[in-house]
C-alpha positions as CSV (number, residue, x, y, z in Angstrom):
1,X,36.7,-86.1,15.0
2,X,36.9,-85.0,11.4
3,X,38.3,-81.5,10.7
4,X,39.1,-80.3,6.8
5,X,38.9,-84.2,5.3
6,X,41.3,-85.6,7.8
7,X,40.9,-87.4,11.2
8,X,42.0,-86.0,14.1
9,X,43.7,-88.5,16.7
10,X,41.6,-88.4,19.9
11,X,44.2,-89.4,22.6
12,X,46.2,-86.2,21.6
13,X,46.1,-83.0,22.8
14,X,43.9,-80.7,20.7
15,X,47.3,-78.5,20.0
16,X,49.0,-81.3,18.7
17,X,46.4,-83.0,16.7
18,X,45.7,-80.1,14.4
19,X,48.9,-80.5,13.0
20,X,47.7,-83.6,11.9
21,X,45.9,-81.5,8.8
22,X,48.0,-80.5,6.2
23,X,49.0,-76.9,6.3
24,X,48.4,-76.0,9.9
25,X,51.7,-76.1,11.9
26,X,52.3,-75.0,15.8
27,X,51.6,-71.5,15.1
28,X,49.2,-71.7,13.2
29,X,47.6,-74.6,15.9
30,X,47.8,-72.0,18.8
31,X,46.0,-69.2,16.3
32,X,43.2,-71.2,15.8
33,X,43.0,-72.8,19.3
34,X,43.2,-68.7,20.5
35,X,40.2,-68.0,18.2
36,X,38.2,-70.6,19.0
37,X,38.8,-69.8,23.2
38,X,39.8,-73.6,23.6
39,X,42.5,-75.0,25.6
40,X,45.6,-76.3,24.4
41,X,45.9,-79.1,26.9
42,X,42.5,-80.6,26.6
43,X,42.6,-84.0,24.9
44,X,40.7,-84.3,21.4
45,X,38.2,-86.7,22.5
46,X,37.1,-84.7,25.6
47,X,35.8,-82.0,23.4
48,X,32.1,-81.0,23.8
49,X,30.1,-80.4,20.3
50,X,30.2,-76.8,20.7
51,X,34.2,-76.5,20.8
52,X,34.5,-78.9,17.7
53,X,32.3,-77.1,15.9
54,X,33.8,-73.6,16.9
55,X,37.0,-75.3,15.6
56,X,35.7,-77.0,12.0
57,X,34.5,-73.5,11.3
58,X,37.5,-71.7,11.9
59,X,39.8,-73.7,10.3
60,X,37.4,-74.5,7.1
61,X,36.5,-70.8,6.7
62,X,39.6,-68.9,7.4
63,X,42.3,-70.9,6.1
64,X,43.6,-72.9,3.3
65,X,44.3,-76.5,4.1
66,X,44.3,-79.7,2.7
67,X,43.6,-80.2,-0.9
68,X,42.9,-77.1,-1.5
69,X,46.5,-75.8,-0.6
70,X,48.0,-79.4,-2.0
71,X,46.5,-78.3,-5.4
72,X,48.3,-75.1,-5.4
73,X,51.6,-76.0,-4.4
74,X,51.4,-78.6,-7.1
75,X,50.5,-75.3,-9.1
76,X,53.4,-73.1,-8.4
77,X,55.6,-76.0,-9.4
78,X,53.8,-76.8,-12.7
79,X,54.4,-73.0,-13.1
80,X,57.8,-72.8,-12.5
81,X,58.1,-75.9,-15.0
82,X,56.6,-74.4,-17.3
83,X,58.1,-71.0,-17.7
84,X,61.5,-73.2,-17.5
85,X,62.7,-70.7,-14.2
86,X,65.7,-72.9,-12.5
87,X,63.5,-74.0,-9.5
88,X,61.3,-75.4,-12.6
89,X,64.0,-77.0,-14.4
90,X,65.3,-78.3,-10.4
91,X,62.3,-79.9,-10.3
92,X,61.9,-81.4,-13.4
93,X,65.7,-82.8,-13.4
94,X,64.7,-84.5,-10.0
95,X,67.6,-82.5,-8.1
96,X,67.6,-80.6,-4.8
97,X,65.7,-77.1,-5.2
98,X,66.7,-74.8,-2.7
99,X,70.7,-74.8,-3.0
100,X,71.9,-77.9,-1.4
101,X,74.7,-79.5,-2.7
102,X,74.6,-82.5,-5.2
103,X,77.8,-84.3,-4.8
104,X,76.6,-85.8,-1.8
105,X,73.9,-85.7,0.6
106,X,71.0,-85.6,-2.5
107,X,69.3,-89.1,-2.1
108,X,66.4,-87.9,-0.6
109,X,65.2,-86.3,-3.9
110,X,66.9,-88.6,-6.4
111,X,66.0,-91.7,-4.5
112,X,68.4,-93.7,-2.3
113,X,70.4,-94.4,-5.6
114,X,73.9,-95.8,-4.9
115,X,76.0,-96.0,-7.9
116,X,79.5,-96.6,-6.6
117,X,81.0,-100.0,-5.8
118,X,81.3,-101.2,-2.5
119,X,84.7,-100.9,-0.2
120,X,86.2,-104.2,0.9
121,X,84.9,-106.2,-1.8
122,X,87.0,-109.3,-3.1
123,X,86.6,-110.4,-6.4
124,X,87.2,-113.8,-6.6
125,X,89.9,-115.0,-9.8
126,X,90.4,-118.0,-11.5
127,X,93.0,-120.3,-11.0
């Protein structure tokens, strides 16, 4: 089953498998699921045409998903670069956004970067 550009696993439960798509989280999952009067429980691939179809409409009508919401999150940061806000200039430097600290603890957004020499090591002299 294809829903907004991305397949859907079919072993899954429906509730779980919409999370597969890009911008649709548990919550948002047991909205549309509400909406579309289908169980949460019911495994993707035991969906009748009807349901999938109540489903592809809701979630491709009502909300933003996909590349559509990719493109604007890439948007707001482009933005925020370019009006040089701190987030922006976070952003651009490659360095944790939202607060955290930098001493440690930052290889996630600078890459797993280890500059420091190892403990233990022996170098070995001449004699």
């Amino acid at each position: 089953m294809r829903i907004a550009g991305t397949n859907i696993p079919k072993e899954k439960k429906i509730g779980i498998a919409l999370r597969y798509i890009y911008g649709i989280g548990p919550n948002l999952s047991d909205k549309i699921l509400t909406k579309a009067k289908v169980d949460w429980n019911i495994r993707t691939k035991d969906l009748n045409q009807d349901q999938e179809d109540r489903l592809r409409a809701i979630v491709e009508k009502e909300y933003k998903t996909e590349g559509d919401l990719r493109r604007e999150v890439s948007f707001n940061i482009k933005r925020l670069k370019d009006i040089k806000s701190y987030v922006g200039v976070r952003h651009m430097r490659h360095l944790p956004v939202r607060g955290q600290r930098t001493k440690t603890n930052s290889r996630t957004v600078r890459g797993n970067v280890r500059k420091t020499a190892v403990s233990g090591k022996k170098i070995a002299t001449k004699t």
